[in-house]
Legacy VTK file of the C-alpha trace (Angstrom):
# vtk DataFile Version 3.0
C-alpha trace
ASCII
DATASET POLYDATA
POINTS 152 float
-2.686 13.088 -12.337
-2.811 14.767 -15.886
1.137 15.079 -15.292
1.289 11.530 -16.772
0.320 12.677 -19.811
4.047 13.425 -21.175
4.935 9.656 -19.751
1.404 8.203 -21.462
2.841 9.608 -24.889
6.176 7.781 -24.882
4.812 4.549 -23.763
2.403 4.503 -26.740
5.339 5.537 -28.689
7.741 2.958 -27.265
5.291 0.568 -27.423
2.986 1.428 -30.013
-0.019 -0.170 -27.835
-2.577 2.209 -27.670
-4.500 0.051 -25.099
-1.820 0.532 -22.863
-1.821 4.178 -23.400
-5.226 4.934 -22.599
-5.112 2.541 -19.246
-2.744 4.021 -17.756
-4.380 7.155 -18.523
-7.590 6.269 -17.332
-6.357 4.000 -13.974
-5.603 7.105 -11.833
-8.351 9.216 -12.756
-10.964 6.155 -12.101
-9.147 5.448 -8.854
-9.783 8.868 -7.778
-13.461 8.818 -8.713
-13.625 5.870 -7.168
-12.416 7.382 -3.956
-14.209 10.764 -4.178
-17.473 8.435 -4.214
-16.356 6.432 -1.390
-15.444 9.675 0.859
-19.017 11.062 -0.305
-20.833 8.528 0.452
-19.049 7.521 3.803
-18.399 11.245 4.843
-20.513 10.872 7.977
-18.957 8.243 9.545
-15.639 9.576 8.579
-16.583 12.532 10.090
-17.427 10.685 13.344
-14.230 8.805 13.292
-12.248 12.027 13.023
-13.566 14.443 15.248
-15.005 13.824 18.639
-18.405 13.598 19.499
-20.152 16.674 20.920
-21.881 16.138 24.344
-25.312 16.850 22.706
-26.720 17.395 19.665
-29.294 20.358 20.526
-26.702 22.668 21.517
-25.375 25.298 19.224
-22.481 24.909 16.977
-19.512 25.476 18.719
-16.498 27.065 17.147
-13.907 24.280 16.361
-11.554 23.097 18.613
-7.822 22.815 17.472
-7.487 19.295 18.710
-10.438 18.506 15.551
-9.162 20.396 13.749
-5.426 18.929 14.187
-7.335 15.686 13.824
-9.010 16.787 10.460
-5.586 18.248 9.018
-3.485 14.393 9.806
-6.625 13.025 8.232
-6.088 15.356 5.154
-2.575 14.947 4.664
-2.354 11.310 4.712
-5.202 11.345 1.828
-3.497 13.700 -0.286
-0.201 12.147 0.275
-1.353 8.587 -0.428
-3.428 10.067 -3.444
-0.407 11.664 -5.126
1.283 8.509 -4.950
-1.342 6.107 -6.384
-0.616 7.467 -10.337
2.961 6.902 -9.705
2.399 3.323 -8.409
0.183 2.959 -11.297
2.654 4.590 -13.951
5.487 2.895 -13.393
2.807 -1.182 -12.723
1.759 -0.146 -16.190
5.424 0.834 -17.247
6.964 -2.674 -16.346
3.412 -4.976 -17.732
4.149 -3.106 -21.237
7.891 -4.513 -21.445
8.058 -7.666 -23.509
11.424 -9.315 -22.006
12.275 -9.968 -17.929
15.205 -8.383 -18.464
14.138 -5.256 -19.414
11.407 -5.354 -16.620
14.872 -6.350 -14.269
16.378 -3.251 -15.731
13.880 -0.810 -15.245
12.997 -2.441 -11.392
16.686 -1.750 -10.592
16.930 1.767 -11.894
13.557 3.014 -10.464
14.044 1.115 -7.136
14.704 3.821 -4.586
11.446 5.936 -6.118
9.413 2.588 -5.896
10.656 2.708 -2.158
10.210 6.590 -1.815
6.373 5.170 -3.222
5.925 2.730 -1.304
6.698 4.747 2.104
4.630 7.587 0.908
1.992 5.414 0.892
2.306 3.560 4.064
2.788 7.207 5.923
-0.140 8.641 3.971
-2.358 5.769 5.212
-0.941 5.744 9.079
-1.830 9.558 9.236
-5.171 9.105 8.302
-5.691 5.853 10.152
-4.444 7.620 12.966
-5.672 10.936 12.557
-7.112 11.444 16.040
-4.579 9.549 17.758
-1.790 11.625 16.342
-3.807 14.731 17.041
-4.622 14.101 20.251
-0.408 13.161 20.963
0.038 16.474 19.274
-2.411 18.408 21.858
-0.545 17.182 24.476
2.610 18.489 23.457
1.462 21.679 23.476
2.409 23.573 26.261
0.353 26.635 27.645
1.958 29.847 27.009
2.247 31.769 30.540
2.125 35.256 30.784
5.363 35.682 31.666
6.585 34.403 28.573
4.139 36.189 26.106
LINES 1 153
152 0 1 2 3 4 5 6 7 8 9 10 11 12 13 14 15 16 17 18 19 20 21 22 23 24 25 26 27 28 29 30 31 32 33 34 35 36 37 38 39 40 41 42 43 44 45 46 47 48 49 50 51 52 53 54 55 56 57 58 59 60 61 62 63 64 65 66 67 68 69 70 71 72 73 74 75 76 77 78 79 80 81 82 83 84 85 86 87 88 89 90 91 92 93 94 95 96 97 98 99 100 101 102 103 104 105 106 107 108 109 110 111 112 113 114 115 116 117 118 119 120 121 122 123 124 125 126 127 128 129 130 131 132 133 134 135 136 137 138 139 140 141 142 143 144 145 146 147 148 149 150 151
């Protein structure tokens, strides 16, 4: 996130708008507040969504089971993958809304294409692995295959 500080410098430079500068300094760090909020607030129900339900609530806490935590890991991953790609979405929105002619904004679309798409599919992974987090873990426990003795 503070990465884009190098990138915020020459656009103010380029385009000596300072407004600019600052909003696309301040868009990814307010999306991610805005996110660490949501998960706070909503952390129980994510938790519920992720990992199974125990059979009852009295009993003691048992020690995790791979398949939540294989569950919690997808969930993880598709967060931090999605949330490593939002300041590069936003970088390169802000990039194109601070060139004054189409043809620039043509220009820069066709050079940065295959990173918008490398974006883009980050994004659609990141949100599939933590949409289907226990799905995907749960596919994942059944592939594993129990060790005999014989083999060990």
């Amino acid at each position: 996130m503070l990465s884009m500080g190098g990138s915020i410098l020459a656009l103010a430079k380029r385009t000596h708008d300072e407004d600019l500068a600052i909003a696309t300094f301040a868009v990814p760090i307010l999306l991610y507040i805005v996110l660490g909020v949501f998960l706070f607030v909503r952390s129980r129900e994510l938790a519920h969504w992720l990992l199974p339900l125990s059979s009852t609530e009295e009993e003691s806490p048992a020690p995790i089971h791979p398949l939540s935590a294989a569950s919690v890991a997808f969930g993880a991953v598709g967060l931090a993958a999605v949330m490593n790609a939002i300041p590069r979405i936003a970088d390169h929105m802000l990039t194109m809304a601070s060139m004054k002619d189409q043809q620039s904004a043509n220009q820069y679309l066709a050079k940065q294409s295959w990173h918008l798409a490398a974006v883009a599919i980050q994004i659609i992974i990141g949100f599939l692995l933590f949409l289907k987090a226990r799905g995907l873990a749960t596919a994942w426990w059944r592939k594993q295959a129990p060790v005999s003795r014989e083999e060990a």
